[in-house]
TITOR-390211 format. One record per residue (C-alpha): x, y, z; residue number from 1. Coordinates in nm, 3 decimals, decimal comma. Example, Ala and Ser with C-alpha at 12.3 -4.5 7.8 and 13.67 -1.06 7.14 Angstrom:
<sites>
c1; c2; c3; resi
1,230; -0,450; 0,780; 1;
1,367; -0,106; 0,714; 2;
</sites>
This chain:
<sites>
c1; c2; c3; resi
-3,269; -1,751; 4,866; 1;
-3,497; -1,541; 4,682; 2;
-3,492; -1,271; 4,884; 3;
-3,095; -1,272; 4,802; 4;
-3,142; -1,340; 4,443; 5;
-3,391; -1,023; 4,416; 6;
-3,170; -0,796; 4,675; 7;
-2,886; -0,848; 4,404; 8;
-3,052; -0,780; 4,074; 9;
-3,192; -0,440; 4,272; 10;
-2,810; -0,373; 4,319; 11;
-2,697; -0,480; 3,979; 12;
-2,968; -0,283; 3,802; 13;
-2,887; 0,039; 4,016; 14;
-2,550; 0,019; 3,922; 15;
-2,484; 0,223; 3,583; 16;
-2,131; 0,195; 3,399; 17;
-1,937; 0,507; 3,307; 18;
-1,936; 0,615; 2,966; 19;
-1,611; 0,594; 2,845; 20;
-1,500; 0,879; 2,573; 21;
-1,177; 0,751; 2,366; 22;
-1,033; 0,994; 2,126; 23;
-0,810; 0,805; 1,855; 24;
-0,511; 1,046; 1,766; 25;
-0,308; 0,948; 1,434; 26;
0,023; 0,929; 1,459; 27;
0,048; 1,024; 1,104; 28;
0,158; 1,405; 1,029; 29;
-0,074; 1,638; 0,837; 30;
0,192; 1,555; 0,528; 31;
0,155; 1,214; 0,533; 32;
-0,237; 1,174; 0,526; 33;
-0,230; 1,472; 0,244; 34;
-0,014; 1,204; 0,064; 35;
-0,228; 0,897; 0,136; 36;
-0,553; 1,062; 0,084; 37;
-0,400; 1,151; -0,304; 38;
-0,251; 0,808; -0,347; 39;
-0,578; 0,666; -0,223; 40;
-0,738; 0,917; -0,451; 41;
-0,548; 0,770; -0,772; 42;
-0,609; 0,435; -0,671; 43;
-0,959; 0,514; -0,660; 44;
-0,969; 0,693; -0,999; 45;
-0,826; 0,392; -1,137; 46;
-1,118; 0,164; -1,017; 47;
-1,387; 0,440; -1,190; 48;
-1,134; 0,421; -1,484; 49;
-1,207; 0,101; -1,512; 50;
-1,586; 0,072; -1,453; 51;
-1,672; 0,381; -1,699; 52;
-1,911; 0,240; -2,007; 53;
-1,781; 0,417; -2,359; 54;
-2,183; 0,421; -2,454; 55;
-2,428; 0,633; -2,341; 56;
-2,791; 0,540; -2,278; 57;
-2,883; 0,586; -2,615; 58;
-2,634; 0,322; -2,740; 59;
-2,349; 0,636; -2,884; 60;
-2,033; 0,552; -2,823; 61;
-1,892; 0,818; -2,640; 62;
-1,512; 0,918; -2,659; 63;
-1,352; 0,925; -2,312; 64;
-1,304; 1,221; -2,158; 65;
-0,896; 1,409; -2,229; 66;
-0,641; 1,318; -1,960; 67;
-0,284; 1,468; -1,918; 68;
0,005; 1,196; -2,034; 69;
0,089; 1,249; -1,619; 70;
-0,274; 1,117; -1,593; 71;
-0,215; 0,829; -1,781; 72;
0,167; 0,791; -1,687; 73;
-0,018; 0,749; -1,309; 74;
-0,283; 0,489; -1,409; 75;
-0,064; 0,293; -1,627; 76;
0,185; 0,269; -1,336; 77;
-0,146; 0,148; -1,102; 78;
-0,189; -0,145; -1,362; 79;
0,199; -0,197; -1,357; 80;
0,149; -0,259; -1,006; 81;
-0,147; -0,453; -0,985; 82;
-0,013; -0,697; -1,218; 83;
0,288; -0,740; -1,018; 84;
0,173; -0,789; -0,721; 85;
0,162; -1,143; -0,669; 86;
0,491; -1,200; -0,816; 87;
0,628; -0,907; -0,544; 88;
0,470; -1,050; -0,260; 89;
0,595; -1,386; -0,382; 90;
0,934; -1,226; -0,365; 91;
0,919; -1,099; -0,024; 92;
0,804; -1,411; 0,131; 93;
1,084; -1,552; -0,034; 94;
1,333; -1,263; 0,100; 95;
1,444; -1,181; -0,228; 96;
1,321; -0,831; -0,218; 97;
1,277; -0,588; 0,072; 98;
1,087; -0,261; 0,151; 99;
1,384; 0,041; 0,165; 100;
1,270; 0,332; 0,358; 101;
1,275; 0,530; -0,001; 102;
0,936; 0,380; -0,063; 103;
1,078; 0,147; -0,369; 104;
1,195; -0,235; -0,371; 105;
1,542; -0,366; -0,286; 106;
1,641; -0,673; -0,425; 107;
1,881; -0,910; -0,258; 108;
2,018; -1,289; -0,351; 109;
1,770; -1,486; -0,502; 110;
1,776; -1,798; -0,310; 111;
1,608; -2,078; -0,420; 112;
1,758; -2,378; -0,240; 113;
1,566; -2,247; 0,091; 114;
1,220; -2,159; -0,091; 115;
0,932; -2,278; 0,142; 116;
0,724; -2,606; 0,009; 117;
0,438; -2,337; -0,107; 118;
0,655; -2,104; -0,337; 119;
0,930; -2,379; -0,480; 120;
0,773; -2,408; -0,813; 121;
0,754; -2,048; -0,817; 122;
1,102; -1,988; -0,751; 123;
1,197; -2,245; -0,964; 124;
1,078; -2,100; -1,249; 125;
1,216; -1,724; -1,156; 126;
1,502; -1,656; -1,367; 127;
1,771; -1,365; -1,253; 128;
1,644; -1,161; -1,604; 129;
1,314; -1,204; -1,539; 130;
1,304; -1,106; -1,157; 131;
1,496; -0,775; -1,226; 132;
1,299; -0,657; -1,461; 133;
0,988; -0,696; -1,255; 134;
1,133; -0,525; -0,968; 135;
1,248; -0,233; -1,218; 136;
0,890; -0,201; -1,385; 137;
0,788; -0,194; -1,013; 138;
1,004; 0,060; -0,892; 139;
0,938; 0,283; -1,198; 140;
0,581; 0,282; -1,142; 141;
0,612; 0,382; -0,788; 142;
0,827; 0,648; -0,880; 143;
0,566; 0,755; -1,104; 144;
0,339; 0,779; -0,867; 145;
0,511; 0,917; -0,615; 146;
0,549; 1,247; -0,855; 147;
0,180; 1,223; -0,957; 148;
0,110; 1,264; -0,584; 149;
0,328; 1,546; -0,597; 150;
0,157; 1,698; -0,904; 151;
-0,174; 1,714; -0,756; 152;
-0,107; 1,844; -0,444; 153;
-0,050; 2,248; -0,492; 154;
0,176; 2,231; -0,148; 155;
0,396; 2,057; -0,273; 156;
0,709; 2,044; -0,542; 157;
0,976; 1,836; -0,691; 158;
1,195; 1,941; -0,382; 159;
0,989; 1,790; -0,161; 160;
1,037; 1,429; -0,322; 161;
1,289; 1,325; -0,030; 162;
1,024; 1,348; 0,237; 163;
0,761; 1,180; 0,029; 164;
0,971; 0,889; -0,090; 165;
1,007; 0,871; 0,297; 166;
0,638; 0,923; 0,389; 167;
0,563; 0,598; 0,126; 168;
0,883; 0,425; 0,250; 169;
0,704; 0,418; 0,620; 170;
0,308; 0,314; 0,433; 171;
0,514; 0,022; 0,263; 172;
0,675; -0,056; 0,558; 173;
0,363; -0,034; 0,799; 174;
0,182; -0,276; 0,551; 175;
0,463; -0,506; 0,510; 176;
0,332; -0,889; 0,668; 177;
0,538; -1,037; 0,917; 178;
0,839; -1,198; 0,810; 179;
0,921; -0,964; 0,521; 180;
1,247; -0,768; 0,510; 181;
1,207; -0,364; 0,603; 182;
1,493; -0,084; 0,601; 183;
1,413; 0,149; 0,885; 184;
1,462; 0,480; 0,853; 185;
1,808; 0,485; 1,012; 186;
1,949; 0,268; 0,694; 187;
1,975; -0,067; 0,857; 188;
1,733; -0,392; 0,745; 189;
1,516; -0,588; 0,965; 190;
1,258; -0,928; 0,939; 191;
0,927; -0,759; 1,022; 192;
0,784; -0,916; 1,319; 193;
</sites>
């Protein structure tokens, strides 16, 4: 028995695996990560925007440095956004708004006689006013940073707004959870599965 024992740990340790190489290609087009990469860099501006100390070491308070209204158009829409977000995702677990394939929000009936246990307070409170004008301050802010994006890149101009209100429709669409309503890009609306 020991003799087998040690015969097949001889053969196991002889053996060697083969090194596997994977190569990960994106599916994403050179366009689309030169439009995430800004959006990601705006996002990311907004977080040093928001950790940046108006004093310097010596206890002066320093003025912040001069950004363009677009600047500041682009930030303010990041804060729109982030303030929203609970209420949107709120809204698309309750199917009252959708992701089109133009990158904004689509609202649809607000239905509050099927609102899951979780989010019937929540919808109970909702009036028709008050969720359009979210879902306007919302789609403003996205189309203000959809033209930012635009702004900083130097390949790109107003004309090419079509393709990039496409590009974000397909992000918002990719990051969508399950459940949640989705326009492809052929026009027609799906539950995301």
């Amino acid at each position: 028995m020991k003799v087998l024992l040690l015969i097949m740990l001889m053969f196991v340790s002889g053996c060697t695996l083969a090194q596997v190489k994977v190569e990960v290609v994106s599916e994403r087009t050179a366009l689309e990560n030169q439009v995430l990469g800004t959006y990601n860099s705006l996002d990311s501006e907004m977080l040093l925007l928001a950790s940046v100390r108006s004093v310097d070491s010596e206890g002066s308070i320093q003025k912040p440095p001069r950004q363009s209204q677009e600047h500041k158009d682009a930030m303010t829409a990041i804060q729109v956004q982030s303030f929203h977000a609970d209420d949107v995702q709120a809204f698309k677990q309750l199917r009252w708004v959708g992701e089109n394939n133009e990158g904004l929000l689509t609202a649809f009936q607000m239905s509050k006689e099927n609102a899951p246990e979780n989010l019937k307070d929540f919808a109970a409170r909702y009036t028709s006013e008050e969720f359009n004008a979210v879902i306007s301050q919302v789609n403003q802010s996205r189309e203000i940073i959809m033209l930012r994006v635009i702004e900083m890149n130097e390949n790109l101009k107003e004309s090419d707004m079509p393709e990039i209100r496409r590009i974000f429709g397909k992000l918002n669409a990719e990051n969508a959870l399950n459940g949640e309503k989705i326009q492809s890009e052929n026009g027609t609306w799906t539950i995301k599965e």
